[in-house]
C-alpha positions as CSV (number, residue, x, y, z in Angstrom):
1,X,0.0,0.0,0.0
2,X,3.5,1.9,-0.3
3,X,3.2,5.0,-2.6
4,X,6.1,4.9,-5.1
5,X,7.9,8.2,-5.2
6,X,8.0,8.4,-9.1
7,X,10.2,11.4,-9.6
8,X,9.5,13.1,-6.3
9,X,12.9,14.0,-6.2
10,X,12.8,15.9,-9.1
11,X,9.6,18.1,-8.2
12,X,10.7,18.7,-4.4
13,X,13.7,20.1,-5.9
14,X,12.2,22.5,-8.2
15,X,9.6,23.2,-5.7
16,X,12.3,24.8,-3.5
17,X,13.2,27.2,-5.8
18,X,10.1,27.6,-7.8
19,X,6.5,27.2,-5.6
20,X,4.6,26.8,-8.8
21,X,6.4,23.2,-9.1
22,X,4.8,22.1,-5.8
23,X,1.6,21.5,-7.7
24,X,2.0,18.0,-9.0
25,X,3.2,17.3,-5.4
26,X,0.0,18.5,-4.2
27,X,-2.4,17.2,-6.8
28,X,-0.7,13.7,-6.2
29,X,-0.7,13.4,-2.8
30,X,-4.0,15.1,-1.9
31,X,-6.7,12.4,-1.9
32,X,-4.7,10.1,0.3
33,X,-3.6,12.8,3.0
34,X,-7.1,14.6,3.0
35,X,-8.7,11.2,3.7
36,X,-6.2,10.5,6.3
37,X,-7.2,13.7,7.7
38,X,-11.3,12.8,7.1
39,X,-11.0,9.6,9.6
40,X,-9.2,12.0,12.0
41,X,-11.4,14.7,12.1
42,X,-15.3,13.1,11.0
43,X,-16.4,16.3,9.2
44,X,-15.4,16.9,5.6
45,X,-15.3,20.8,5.2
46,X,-13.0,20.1,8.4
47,X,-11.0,18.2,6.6
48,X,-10.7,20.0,3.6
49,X,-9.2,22.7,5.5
50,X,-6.9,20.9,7.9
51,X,-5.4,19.5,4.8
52,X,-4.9,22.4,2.9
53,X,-3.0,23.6,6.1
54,X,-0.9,21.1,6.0
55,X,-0.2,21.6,2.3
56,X,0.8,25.5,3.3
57,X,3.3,24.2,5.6
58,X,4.4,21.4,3.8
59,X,5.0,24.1,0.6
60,X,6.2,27.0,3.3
61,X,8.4,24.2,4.5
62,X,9.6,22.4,1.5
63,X,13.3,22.9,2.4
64,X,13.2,21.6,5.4
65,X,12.3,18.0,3.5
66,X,15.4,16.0,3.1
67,X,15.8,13.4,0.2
68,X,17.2,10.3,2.3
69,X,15.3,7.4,0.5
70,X,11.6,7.9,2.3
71,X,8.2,8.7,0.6
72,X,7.4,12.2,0.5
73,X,4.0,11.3,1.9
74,X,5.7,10.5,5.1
75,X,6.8,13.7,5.8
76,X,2.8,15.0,4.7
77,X,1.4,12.5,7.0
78,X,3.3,13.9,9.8
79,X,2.6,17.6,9.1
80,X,-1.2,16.5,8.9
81,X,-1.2,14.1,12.3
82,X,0.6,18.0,13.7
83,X,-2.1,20.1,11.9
84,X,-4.9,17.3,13.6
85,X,-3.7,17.5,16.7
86,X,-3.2,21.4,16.4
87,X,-6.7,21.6,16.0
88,X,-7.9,18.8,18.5
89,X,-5.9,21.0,21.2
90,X,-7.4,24.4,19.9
91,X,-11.1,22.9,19.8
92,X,-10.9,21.0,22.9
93,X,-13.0,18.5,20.3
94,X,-13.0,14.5,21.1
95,X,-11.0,12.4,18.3
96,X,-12.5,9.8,16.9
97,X,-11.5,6.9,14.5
98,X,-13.7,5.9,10.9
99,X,-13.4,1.8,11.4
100,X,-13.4,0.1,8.2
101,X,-14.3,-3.4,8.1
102,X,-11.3,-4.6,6.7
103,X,-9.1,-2.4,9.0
104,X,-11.5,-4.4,11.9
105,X,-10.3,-7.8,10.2
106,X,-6.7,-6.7,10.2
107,X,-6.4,-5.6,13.5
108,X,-8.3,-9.1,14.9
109,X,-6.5,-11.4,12.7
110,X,-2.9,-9.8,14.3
111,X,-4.3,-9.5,17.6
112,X,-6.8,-13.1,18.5
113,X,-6.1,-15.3,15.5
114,X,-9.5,-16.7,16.5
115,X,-12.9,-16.8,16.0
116,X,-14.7,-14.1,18.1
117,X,-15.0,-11.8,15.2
118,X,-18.7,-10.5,16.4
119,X,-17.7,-9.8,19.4
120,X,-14.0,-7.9,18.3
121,X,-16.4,-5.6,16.0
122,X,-18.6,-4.4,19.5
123,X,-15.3,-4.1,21.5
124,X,-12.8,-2.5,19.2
125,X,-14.3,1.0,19.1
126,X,-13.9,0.9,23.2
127,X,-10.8,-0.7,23.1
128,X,-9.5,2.2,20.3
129,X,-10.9,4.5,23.0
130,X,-9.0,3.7,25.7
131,X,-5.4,3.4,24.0
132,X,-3.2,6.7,24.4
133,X,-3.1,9.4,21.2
134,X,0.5,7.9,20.1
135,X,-0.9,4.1,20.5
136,X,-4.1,4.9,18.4
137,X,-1.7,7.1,15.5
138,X,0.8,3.5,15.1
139,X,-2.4,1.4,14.8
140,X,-4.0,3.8,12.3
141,X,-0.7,4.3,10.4
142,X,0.0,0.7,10.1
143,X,-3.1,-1.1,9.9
144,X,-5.6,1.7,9.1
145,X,-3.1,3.5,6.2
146,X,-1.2,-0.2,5.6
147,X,2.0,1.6,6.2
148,X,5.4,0.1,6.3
149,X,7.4,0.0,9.3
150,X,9.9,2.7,7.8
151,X,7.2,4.6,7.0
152,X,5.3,5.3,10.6
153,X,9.0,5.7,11.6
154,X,9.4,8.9,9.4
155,X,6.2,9.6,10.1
156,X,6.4,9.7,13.9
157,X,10.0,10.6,14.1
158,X,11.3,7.7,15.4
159,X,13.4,4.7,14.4
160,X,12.1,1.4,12.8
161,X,13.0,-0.8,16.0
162,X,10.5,1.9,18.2
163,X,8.0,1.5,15.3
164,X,7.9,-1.8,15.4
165,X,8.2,-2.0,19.5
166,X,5.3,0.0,19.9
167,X,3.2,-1.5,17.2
168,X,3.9,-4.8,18.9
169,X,3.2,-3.1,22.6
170,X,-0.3,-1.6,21.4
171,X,-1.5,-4.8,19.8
172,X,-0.4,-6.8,23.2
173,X,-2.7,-4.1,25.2
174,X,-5.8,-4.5,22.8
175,X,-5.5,-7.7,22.9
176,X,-6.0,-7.7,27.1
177,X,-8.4,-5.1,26.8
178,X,-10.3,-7.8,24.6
179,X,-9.9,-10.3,26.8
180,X,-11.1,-8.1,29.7
């Protein structure tokens, strides 16, 4: 579910010199990061405009990117999680998580490898509720978005090993707050 950076490279570079080039960048990435943003937020005028914050910033801040092998979409998935979070604080609103029924089947295949489906549907949206904002972003970015390990290491600034660490941790507590 990996984007392919497909001449990225290229575009960031001319973007930095030339703010007309970012448009490709933004046309290409849009969809994804604004519904990213939609299963943060639950409202899509909302959404609309907490991605096209992050697309300011992301453009204001285009030098700040550095070419070292990652997606760009990394780096716009972490200004976005910043511009959610930025608002969340501001609003004083709940956050809230869209549950697709394949994300449900992900997340209960990797966490009970058994068959209590029915019941993992009725007690994941409780479970999601009690986990802390950074445990609820690695599950969303992994199983959610079908990121890569790398990836929700770029995007939460951290190393692959911590990635992986807390992926593993989170799934461990869901899976006693299932059992519960």
């Amino acid at each position: 579910m990996t984007q392919k950076r497909g001449g990225d490279d290229e575009i960031i570079l001319l973007a930095r010199k030339d703010p007309g080039a970012f448009q490709p960048l933004y046309e290409k990435y849009f969809r994804q990061i604004f519904l990213f943003v939609l299963r943060r937020v639950g409202d899509k005028s909302l959404a609309k405009d907490v991605t096209q914050q992050a697309f300011v910033k992301a453009l204001v801040n285009i030098g700040r990117f550095q070419l070292r092998g990652l997606p760009f979409s990394s780096w716009l998935y972490r200004i976005a999680i910043n511009e959610c979070n930025d608002y969340f604080r501001k609003s004083d609103r709940i956050r809230w998580v869209a549950l697709d029924e394949s994300h449900v089947e992900w997340l209960y295949e990797e966490i009970t490898g058994e068959n209590a489906r029915d019941e993992w549907e009725k007690k994941l949206p409780e479970i999601l509720g009690k986990l802390k904002p950074v445990e609820l972003l690695v599950i969303e970015l992994r199983y959610f978005e079908g990121k890569s390990f790398e990836e929700v290491a770029e995007i939460m600034d951290s190393t692959v090993l911590n990635a992986k660490t807390r992926t593993y941790r989170t799934l461990h507590k869901m899976k006693k707050l299932f059992l519960l």
